[in-house]
N, C-alpha and C positions, 0 to 999 in steps of 0.2 A: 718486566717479564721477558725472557729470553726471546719467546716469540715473536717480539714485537721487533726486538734487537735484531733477527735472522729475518724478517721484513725488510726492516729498513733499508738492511746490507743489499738485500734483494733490489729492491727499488731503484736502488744506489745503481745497480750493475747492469739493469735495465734500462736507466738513464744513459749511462755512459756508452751502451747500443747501440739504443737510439740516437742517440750524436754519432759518432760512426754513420751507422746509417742514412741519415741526412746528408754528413758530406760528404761520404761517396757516391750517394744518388749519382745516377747516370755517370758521367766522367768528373766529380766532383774530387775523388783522389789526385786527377793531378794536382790540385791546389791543394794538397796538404802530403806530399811523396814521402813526407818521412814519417808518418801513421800507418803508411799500407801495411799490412799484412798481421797489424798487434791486434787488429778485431776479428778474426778465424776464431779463433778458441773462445769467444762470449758464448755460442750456442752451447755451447759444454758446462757453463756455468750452472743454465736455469733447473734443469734435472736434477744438479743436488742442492739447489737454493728452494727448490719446490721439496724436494724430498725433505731437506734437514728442518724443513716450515712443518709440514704433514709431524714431521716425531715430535717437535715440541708441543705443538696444539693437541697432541695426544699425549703429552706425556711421554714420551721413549727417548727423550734425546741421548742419545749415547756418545757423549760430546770425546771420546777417546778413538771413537772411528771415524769423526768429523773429517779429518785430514784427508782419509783414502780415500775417500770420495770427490776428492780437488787432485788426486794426482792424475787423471785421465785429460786434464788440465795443462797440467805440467809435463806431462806426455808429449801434448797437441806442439806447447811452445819448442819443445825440445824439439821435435822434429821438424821446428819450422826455422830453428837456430841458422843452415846455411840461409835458408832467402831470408831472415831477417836483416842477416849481417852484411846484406848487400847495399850498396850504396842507393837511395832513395830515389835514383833517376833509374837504377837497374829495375828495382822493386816497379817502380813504373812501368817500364816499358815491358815486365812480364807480364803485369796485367792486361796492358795494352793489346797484348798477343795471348790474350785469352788463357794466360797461363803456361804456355809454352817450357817446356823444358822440365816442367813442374806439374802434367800433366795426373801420374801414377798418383802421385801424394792427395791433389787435388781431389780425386774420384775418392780416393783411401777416407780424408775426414770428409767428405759429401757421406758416407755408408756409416762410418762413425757417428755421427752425426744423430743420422733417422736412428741409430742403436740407441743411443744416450737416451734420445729421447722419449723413445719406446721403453728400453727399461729402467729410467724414474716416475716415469706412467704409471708402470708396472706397482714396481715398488711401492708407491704413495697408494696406490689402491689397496696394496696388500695389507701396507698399516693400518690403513684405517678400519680394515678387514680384521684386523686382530684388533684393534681399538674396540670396533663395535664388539666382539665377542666376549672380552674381559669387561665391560661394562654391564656385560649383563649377566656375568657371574659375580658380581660386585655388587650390582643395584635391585630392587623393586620395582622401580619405577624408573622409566627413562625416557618419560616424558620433554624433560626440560634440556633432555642431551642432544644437541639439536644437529646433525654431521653434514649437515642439505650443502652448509657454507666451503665446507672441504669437499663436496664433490664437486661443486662448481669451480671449483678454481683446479683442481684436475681435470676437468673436463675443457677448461680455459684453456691451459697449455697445452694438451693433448691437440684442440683445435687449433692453436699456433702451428704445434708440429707440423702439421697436414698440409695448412699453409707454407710454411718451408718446403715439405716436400714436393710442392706445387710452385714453387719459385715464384708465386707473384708476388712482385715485394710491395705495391700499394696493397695488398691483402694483408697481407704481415705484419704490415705497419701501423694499418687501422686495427690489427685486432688486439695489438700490443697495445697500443694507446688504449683500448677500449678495458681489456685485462688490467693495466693497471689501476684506472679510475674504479673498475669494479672491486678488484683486490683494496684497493684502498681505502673504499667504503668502509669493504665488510672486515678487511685485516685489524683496523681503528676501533671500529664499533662491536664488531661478533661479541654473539650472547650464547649461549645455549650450549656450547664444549665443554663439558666438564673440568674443571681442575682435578682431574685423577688423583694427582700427586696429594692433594691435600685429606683426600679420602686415604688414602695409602697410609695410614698411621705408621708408629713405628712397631706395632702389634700384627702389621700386614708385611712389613717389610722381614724384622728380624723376629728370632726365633721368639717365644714367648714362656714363659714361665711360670706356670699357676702353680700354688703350694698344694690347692686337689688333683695333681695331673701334672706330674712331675716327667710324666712321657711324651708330652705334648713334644718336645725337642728334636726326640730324634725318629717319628714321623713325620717331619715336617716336609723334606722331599722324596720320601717312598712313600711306597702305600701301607695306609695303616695298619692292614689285616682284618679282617671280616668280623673279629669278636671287638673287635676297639671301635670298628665303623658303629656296624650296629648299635655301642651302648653310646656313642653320639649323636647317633637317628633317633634312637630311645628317647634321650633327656631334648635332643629337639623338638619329638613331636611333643613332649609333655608340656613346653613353655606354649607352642602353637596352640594346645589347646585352652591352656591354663591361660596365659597371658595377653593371647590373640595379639602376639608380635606382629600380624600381617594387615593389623587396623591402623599402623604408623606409616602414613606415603611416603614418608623419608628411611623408611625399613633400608639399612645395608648389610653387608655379608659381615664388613666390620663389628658390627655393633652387639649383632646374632650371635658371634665368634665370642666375644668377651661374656659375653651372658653364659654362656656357655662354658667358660673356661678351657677354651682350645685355640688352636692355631687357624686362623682362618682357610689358609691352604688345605687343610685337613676336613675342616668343613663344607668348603665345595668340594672335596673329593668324598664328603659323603653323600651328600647329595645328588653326588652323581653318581654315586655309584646305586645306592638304594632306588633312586629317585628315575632315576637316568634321562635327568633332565638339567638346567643350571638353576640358578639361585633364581635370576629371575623370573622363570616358570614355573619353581616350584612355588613361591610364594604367592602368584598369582595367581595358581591354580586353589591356592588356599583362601583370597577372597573369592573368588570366584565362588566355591564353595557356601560361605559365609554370604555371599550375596542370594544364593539359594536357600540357606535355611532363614535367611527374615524375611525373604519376599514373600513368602508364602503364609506368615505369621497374621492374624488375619489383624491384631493390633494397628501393624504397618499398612494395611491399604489405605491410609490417606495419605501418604508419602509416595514421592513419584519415584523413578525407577534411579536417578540419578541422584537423589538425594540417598537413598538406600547404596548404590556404589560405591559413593564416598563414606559412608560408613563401614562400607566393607573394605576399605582403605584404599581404594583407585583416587588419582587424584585429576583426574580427567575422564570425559565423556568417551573423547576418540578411544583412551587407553583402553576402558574396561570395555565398549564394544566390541575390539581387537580380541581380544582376551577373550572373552567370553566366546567368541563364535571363534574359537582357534579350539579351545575345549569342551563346548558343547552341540558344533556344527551346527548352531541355529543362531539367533539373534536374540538378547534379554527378551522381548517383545513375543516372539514367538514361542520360548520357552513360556512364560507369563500366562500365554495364550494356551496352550498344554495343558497348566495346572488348573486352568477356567480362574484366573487372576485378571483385573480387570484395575491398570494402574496408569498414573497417569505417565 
């Protein structure tokens, strides 16, 4: 998995930091003068080694902008090309004198620096911002898509940053050591992220072609028009009712779309547009529904409340609680309570 590949690489460049690190502790560069100054441009690494990790685990790696994102990189070396190119006792004795000569540049990537790291912060949040949103025009249920592991690991570097910009380097360097062991856990093991990609058919990706809906094509990225929405909302809600699609917890936008004979793009834009909500609410709002007209059935009063959800296709407790008191401002229980239902 690409993921695990852009880890590794990761690791890799955080190791080789780390060593750095170590031997220049205190005045540990003099014993090694002809290393100085190739460890400045590492901090510029972890921003897009954290970012290009955030798009694969989501899905988005857009491996053709991979590069530009290492040229602020290649930036840092370029400008550091004269004091490279000095001879290893010079490179010493600038550092010796606190940088001397070399002051302007010095302050320049310190400001660089808190940038990079502030906006692949940024960034990684943003994706995952658009990650969670497409998953829920995609899914029913997202229970199992579990994102807790990618905030913490932005929130990881994010708290390195702070440390940097706090210069304590026993700080830094415990939290990097601590980051990695954690990252490395959950980088190895992580469960709960969706493989997007493998939902993504090629029915999601490229155009689609049904011999009843021969128009399907060239709606695909405008909008359909209000008489083509609507007879899609039509035959959706007929299978809803007819077929109770929304009693499947693996219900997706994919699957909806082919039964339908339409382009999935086309299907959440009707749904949102009729609906004015996304896939995973409107579906939910339809067990929800369905968990209201059997609770009340009086057949079902020997069934408890959660046995009854899952037949209404929730495949979780916390889900349909969520759900329910998001659409009905009350809790199952007090609804129940309402009707004088009396369940366990």
């Amino acid at each position: 998995m690409t993921a695990d590949y852009v880890l590794a690489i990761w690791f890799m460049i955080i190791g080789m930091h780390l060593i750095f690190f170590v031997l220049f502790r205190g005045d540990g560069y003099l014993n090694f003068p002809s290393l100085i100054g190739f460890e400045i441009p590492f901090p510029f690494m972890h921003g897009p080694m954290l970012y290009l990790y955030i798009l694969c685990v989501t899905n988005h790696s857009g491996r053709k902008i991979w590069l530009l994102h290492w040229f602020p990189v290649l930036l840092i070396y370029i400008a550091l090309a004269q004091f490279l190119l000095l001879s290893p006792e010079d490179r010493a004795a600038v550092y010796q004198n606190k940088g001397k000569g070399y002051e302007t540049l010095s302050e320049v990537i310190k400001i660089l620096m808190i940038l990079s790291g502030i906006l692949y912060v940024g960034l990684s949040l943003l994706a995952v911002t658009r990650y969670r949103k497409e998953i829920s025009d995609q899914y029913s249920n997202t229970e199992k898509i579990n994102l807790n592991w990618v905030y913490y690991l932005i929130i990881g570097i994010a708290l390195i940053w702070i440390a940097v910009m706090i210069r304590n380097n026993i700080l830094i360097f415990s939290m990097v050591v601590l980051f990695i062991l954690v990252a490395a856990y959950f980088g190895i093991s992580w469960v709960g992220i969706l493989d997007y990609s493998e939902v993504k058919t090629e029915g999601a990706i490229e155009k689609i072609t049904v011999e009843n809906n021969p128009e399907v094509p060239k709606y695909e990225k405008t909008f359909a028009g209000e008489e083509a929405i609507q007879d899609i909302y039509n035959k959706l809600v007929i299978q809803m009712e007819k077929e109770k699609l929304y009693k499947d917890p693996e219900l997706n936008l994919n699957y909806v779309a082919k039964l339908l004979g339409v382009h999935p793009n086309i299907l959440s834009q009707t749904i949102n547009f009729v609906e004015n909500r996304n896939f995973y609410d409107y579906i939910n709002r339809q067990r929800i529904e369905e968990f209201k007209r059997i609770a009340v059935l009086p057949e079902n009063g020997k069934f408890t409340i959660l046995s009854l959800a899952f037949e209404s296709g929730f495949n979780s407790k916390t889900s349909f609680n969520r759900n329910f008191k998001k659409y009905m401002n009350c809790s199952p229980r007090e609804f129940l309570k309402s009707q004088s239902i009396s369940m366990e």
